[in-house]
N, C-alpha and C positions, 0 to 999 in steps of 0.2 A: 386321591392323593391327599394326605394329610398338610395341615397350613405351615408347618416348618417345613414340609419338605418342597412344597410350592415359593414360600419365601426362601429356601438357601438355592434351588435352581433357580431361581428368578435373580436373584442378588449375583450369584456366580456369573450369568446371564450376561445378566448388566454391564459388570465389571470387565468382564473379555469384550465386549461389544464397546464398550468406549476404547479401548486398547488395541484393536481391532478395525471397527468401522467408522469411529467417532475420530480418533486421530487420526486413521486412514485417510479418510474425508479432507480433512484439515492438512496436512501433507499435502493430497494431490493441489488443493485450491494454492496453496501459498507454493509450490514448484509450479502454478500455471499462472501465475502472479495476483491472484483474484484475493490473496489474502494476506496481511504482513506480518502474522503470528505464526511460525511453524509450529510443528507438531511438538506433542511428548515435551510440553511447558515443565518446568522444574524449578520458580522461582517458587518463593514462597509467598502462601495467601492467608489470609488469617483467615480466624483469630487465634492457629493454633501456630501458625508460623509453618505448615504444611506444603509438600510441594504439589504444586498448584495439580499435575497430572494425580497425585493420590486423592486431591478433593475431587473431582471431574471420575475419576474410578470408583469412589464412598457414592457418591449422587446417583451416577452412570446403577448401580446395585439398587439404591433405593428405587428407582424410576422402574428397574427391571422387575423388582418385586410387585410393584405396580401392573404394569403387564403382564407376569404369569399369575398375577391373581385373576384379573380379567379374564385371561386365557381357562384358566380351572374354573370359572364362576361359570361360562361360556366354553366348552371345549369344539362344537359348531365350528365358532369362528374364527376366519383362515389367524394364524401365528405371523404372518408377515404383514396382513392388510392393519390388524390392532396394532401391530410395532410400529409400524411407520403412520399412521393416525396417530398412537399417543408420544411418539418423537418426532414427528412432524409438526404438529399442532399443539399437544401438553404440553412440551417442553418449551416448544416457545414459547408458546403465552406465559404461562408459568414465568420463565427469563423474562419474559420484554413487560411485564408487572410486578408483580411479589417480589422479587427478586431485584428487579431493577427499583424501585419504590424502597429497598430492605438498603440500599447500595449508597441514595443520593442518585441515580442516574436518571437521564429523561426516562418517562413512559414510555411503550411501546416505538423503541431504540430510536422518539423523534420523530418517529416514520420514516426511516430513512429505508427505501429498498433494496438498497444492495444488503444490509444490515440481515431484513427479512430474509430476503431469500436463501442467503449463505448460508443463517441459522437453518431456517426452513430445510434446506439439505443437506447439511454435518446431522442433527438432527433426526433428519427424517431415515439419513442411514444407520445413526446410533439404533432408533428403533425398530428399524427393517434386520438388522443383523442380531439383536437383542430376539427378535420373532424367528429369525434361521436357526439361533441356536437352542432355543427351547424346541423346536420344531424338530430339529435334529437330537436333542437328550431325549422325547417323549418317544420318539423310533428306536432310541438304542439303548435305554433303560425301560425295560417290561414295567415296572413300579411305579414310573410317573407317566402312565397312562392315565 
């Protein structure tokens, strides 16, 4: 499979799997009161003045491209165990440093556990459904075998 066409399923990927499993996720926890954010955010985030669900679907793509690289680098390895390893664990760490350090925000969210774990599982279904769905294009596109 050539690397554009790895990068636009992995990006596509991404994009439906925040939309998908990432807000999914986040829906269920905030209707089961575990979270005070609903889903499908639409204020605006900078520095483009963008709504906040279009930045979280641009990242959700880049993160996905990240995994179907993996996934072509390694075709081996299961599509669901890489997804949820690099959105369970990349994305957070990733969030609870770089990002959080980019922000002004504590380090490693404080260490506060509820913090962890919520990420840890919005997350870790972003990249478990980002793995279902390249898993499912590589069976029903002969091409990106």
């Amino acid at each position: 499979m050539t690397a554009l066409r790895v990068a636009a399923t992995g990006f596509a990927a991404g994009v439906l799997s925040v939309l998908m499993f990432h807000q999914g996720t986040v829906a269920l926890l905030h209707l089961a009161g575990m979270l005070p954010n609903p889903a499908f955010p639409m204020r605006p985030v900078g520095p483009f003045a963008v709504p906040q669900l279009a930045s979280l679907a641009f990242w959700g793509g880049i993160w996905g491209i990240a995994i179907a690289a993996i996934l072509a680098a390694r075709p081996a390895w299961p599509p669901l165990l890489v997804g949820l390893l690099v959105g369970g664990l990349g994305c957070v760490l990733v969030g609870f440093t770089l990002v959080a350090a980019l922000r002004g925000q504590p380090l490693m969210a404080g260490y506060d556990l509820n913090r962890w774990w919520r990420s840890a599982l919005i997350n870790g279904a972003y990249g478990w459904g980002v793995g279902l769905l390249l898993l499912v294009a590589r069976r029903a596109v002969p091409a990106l075998r």
